[in-house]
N, C-alpha and C positions, 0 to 999 in steps of 0.2 A: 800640664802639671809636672810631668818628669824630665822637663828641656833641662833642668839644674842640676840634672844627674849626669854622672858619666856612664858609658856603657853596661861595663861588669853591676853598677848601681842601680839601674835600669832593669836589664836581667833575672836580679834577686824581685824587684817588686812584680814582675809580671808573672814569677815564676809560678806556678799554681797547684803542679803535677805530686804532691807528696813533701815530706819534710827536706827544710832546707840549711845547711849550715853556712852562717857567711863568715870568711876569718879574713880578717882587716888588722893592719893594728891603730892604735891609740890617734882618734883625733881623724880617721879617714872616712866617717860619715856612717858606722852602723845607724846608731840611730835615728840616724835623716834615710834610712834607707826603709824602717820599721813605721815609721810615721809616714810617709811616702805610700809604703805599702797599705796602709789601714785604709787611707784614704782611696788609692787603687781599690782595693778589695772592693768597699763600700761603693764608688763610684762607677766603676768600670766593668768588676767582677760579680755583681748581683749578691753579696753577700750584706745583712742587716749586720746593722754597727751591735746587736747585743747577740750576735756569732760568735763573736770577734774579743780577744784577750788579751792586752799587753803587759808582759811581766818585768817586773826592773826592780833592783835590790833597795831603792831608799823612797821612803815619803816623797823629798824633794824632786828626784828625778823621775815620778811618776806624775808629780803634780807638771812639771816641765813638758812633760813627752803629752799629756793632755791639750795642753796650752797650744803645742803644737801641734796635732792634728786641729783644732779647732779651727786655727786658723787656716789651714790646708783647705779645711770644709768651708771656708768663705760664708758663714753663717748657716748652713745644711743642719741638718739634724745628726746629733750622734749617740742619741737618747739610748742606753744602756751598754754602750762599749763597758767594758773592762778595762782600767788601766791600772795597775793595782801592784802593789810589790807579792812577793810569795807569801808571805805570811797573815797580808792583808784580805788574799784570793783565797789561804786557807782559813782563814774566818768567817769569808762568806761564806764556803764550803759546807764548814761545823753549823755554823749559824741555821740553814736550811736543812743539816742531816742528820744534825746531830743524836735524834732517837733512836737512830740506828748503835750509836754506843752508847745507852743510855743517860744520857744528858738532856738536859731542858735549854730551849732556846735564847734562856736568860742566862746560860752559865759566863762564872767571873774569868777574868784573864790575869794572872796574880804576872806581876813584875817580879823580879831578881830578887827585890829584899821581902817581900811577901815569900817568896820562895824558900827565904834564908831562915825565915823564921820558922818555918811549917819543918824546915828538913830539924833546925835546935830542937823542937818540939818532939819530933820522931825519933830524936837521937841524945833525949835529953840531958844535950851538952851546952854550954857557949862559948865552947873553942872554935873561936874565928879560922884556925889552919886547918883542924878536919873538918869541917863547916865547908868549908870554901873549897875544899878538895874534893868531897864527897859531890857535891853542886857541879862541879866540875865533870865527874866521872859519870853521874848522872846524864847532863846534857851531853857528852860523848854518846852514852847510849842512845839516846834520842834520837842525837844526829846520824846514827849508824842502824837507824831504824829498828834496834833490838831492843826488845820488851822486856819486864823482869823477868820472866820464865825465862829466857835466850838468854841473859846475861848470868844469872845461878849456872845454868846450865855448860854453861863457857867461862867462868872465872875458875882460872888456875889456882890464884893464891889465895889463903885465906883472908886478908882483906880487902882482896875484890869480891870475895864473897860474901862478905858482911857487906860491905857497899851495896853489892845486890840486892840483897835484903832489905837494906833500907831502901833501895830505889822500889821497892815491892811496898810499902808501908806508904811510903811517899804518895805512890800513886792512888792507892787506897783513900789516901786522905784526901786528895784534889778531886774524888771522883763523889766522896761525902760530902766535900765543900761545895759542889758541884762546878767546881773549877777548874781551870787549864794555865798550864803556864804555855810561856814562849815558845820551848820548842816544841809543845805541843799543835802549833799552830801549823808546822809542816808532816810533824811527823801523825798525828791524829787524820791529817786528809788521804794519807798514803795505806794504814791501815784501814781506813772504809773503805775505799776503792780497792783495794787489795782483798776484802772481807766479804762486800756486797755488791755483785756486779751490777746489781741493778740500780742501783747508786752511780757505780760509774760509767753505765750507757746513758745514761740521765744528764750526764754531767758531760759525754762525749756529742749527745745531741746537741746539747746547750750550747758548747763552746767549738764551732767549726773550726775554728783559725786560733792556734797560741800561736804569740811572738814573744820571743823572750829575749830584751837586752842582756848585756854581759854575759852573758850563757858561760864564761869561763869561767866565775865565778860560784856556779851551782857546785 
């Protein structure tokens, strides 16, 4: 199964002892290295394929990286692997935990312009520029994993502090709609796991083995 790899590629899949970084660049076989390895793991290493998690930033190149181990497994079973982008992996996440932050298992996942509308409504404007700025400074915070108490509490200027404010209303209202937006989908799995360990030993048994393509883009 590994004669089509070279050495150093070889290596990384057998490697087993603790977390591994591989830096390659563009086009030198990471992810024949990650699919490689799933199939190792699975085959070789005694590890069941729903151990096992592979993360990668788009639909497509999840649906791709599948495709490919399948075929590695030559018709084998690979009945509950993970192959999932981050956001996808944080859905399942929510989906199964989400009583832990009060949420129902049905809650909505609003898009961008559902979002636009909910932030007009809380900021009873339809100016597209602070609209669209506020959305903005919002998903910053998201992404920087700070909540509205962290963001009030850390904005210098006054209208990052009014922003704050609205990010605090915001959330209020996705949490009555019982909805989530996008960046909720990473930053919602990092505050459970952060919040309730017993959630993320749960979540530590379940998933033996993360591989994550692109990794420089996280």
């Amino acid at each position: 199964m590994l004669n089509t790899l070279n050495s150093p590629q070889r290596e990384a899949v057998k490697y087993l002892d603790g977390p591994l970084l591989v830096l390659a660049g563009a086009g030198s076989g990471k992810t024949r290295v990650i699919t490689q390895k799933i199939a190792y793991l699975i085959n070789e290493a005694g590890y069941a394929a729903k151990e096992i998690a592979a993360i990668t930033f788009t639909n497509k190149a999840a649906l791709e990286m599948q495709e490919r181990v399948s075929k590695l497994m030559e018709g084998k079973s690979t009945k509950g692997l993970t192959v999932a982008t981050f956001h996808s992996l944080g859905l399942q996440i929510l989906r199964q935990e989400c009583a832990y932050l009060g949420y129902k298992p049905q809650f909505s996942i609003l898009d961008s312009s559902d979002s636009f509308k909910i932030l007009s409504d809380v900021l009873a404007t339809t100016d597209k520029q602070l609209l669209r700025k506020t959305q903005w400074q919002i998903s910053n915070w998201k992404n920087g994993f700070i909540n509205p108490d962290q963001a009030k509490a850390t904005a210098e200027e006054d209208l990052t502090h009014a922003a704050a404010k609205v990010y605090q209303i915001y959330q209020q209202t996705l949490k009555a709609y019982q909805a989530v937006d996008f960046d909720d989908l990473i930053k919602l799995p990092v505050e459970l796991f952060s919040n309730h360990p017993e959630a993320l030993d749960k979540w530590q048994r379940k998933l033996q083995y993360l591989l994550i393509d692109e990794y420089q883009d996280t």
